[in-house]
C-alpha positions as CSV (number, residue, x, y, z in Angstrom):
1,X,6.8,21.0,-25.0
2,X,7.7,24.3,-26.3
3,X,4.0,24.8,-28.2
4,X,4.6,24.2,-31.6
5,X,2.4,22.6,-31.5
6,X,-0.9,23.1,-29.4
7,X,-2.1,19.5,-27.0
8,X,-5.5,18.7,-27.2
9,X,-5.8,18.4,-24.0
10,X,-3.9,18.6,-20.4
11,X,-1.0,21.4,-19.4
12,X,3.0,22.0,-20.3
13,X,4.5,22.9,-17.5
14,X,7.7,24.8,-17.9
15,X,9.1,26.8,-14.8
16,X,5.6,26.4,-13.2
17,X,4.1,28.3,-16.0
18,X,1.4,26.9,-18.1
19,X,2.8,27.6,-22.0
20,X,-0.9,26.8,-23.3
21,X,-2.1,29.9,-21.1
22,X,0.8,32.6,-22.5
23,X,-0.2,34.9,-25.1
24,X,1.8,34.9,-28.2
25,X,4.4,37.5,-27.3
26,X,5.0,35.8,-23.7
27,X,5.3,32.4,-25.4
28,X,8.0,34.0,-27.6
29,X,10.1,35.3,-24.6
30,X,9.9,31.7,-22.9
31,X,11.1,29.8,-26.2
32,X,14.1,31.4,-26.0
33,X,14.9,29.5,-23.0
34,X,14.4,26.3,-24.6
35,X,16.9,25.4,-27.2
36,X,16.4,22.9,-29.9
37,X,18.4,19.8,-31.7
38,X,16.8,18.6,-34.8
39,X,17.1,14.5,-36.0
40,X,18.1,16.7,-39.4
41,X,20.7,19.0,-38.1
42,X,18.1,22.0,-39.7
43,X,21.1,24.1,-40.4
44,X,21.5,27.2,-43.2
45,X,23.7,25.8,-46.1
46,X,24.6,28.8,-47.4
47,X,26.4,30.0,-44.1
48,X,29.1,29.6,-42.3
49,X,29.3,27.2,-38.8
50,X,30.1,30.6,-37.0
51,X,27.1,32.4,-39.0
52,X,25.0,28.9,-38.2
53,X,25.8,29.2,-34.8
54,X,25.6,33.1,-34.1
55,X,22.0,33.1,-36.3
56,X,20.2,33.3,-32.8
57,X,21.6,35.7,-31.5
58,X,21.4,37.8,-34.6
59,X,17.7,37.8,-35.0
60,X,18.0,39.5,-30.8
61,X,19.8,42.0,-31.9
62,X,22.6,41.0,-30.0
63,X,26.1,43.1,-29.8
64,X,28.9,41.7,-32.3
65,X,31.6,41.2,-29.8
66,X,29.5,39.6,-27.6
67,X,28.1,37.4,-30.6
68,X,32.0,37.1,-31.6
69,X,32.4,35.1,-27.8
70,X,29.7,33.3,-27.4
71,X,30.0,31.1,-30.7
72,X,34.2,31.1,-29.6
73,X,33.2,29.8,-26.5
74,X,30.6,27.2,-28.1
75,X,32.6,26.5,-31.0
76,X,35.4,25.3,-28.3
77,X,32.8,23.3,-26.4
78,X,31.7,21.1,-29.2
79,X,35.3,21.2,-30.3
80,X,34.9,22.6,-33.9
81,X,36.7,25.2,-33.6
82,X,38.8,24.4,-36.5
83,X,35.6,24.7,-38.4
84,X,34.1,27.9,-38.0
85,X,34.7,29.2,-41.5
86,X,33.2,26.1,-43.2
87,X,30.2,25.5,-44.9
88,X,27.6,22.7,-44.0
89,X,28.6,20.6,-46.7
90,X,32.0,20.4,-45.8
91,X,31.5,18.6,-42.6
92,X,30.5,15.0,-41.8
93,X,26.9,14.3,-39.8
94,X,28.6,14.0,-36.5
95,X,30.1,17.4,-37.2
96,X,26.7,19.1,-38.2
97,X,25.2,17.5,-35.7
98,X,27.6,19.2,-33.2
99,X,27.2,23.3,-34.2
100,X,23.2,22.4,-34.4
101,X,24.0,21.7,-30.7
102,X,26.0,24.7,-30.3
103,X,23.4,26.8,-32.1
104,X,21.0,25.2,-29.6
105,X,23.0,26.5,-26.8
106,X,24.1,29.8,-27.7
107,X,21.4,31.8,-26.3
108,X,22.3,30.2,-22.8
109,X,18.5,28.1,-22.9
110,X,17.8,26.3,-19.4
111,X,16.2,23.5,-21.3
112,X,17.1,21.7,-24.4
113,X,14.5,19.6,-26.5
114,X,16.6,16.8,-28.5
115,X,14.1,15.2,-31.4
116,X,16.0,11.9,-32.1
117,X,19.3,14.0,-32.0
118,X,21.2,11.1,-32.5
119,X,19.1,8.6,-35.0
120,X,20.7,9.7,-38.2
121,X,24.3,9.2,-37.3
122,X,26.0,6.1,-37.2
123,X,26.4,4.1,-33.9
124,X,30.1,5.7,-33.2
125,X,28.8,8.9,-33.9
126,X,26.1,9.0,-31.7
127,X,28.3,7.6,-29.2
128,X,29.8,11.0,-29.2
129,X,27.3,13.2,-29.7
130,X,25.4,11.3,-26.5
131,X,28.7,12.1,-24.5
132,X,28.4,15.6,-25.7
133,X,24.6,16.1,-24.6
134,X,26.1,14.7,-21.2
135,X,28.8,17.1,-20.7
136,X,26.0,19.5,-21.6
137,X,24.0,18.4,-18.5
138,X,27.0,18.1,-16.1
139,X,29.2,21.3,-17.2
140,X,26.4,23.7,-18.3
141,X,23.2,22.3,-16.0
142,X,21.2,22.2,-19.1
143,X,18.1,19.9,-18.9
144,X,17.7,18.1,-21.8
145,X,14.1,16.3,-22.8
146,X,15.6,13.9,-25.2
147,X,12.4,11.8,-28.0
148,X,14.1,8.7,-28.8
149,X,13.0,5.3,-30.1
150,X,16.8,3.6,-29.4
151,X,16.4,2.5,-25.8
152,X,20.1,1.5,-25.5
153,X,20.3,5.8,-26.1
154,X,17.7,6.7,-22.9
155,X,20.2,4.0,-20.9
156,X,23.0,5.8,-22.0
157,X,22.7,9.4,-20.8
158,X,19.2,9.9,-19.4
159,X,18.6,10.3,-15.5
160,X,15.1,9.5,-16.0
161,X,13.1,7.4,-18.5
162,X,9.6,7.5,-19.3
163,X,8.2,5.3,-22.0
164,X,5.3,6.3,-23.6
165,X,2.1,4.9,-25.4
166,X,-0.7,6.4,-27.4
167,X,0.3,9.7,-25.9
168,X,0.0,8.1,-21.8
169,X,3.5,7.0,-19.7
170,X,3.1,3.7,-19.6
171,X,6.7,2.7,-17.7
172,X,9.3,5.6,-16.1
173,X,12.1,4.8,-13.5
């Protein structure tokens, strides 16, 4: 969805806008409103959850103290606030999983892309992290496209389900 990889064939649609048909540099500019949450967390081990969650922002150029308030106010949501100054291998897979979230969101995206966000956590975990995602949609009116194979996930939080085959929707409510 966000061209990472090229289709062979058809459109992506985001905003109306064909991504396939943006040149590089305009493709650039619309990633940044589509965050990402990786199956693997994907986060930098040698820094800090603030540093993981302000890296965004950093590579814009963005003003400290404005850096400085949005990871505060992120930190907060994903209620790890108590663990901004600790390092990836200090916190649990529930807890990674939740500043790779916040990382996701920091740059205010108006979609979010989850890649099996939630398949290599433990079923209590993911019960959380799911509820997370949700208050995502309802409190910050995020979209999220979430890739699972768990259906009992899609009935969980999803407003809409498709179920795919061999690249063609073969079922959607």
């Amino acid at each position: 969805i966000n061209m990472l990889e090229k289709p062979d064939s058809g459109q992506v649609l985001f905003e109306g806008e064909d991504l396939s048909l943006l040149s590089q540099k305009n493709l650039r500019k619309k990633r940044q409103q589509i965050g990402m949450i990786f199956q693997h967390f994907n986060l930098f081990e040698q820094k800090t959850v603030r540093d993981n969650i302000a890296y965004p922002l950093k590579l814009h150029n963005k003003d400290k103290a404005a850096i400085t308030k949005r990871v505060d106010e992120l930190l907060g949501f994903v209620e790890l606030s108590h663990k901004a100054n600790a390092y990836p291998s200090e916190l649990s897979g529930g807890q990674k999983q939740r500043v790779a979230i916040a990382r996701s969101l920091v740059t205010s995206p108006k979609l979010l892309l989850s890649d099996e966000g939630t398949s290599a956590l433990d079923p209590a975990t993911s019960i959380l992290i799911l509820d997370l995602l949700r208050r995502t949609v309802d409190e910050l009116h995020i979209s999220i496209v979430m890739i699972t194979h768990q259906m009992e996930v899609a009935r969980r939080i999803c407003d809409h389900v498709a179920v795919m085959e061999d690249g063609e929707i073969i079922e959607q409510n």
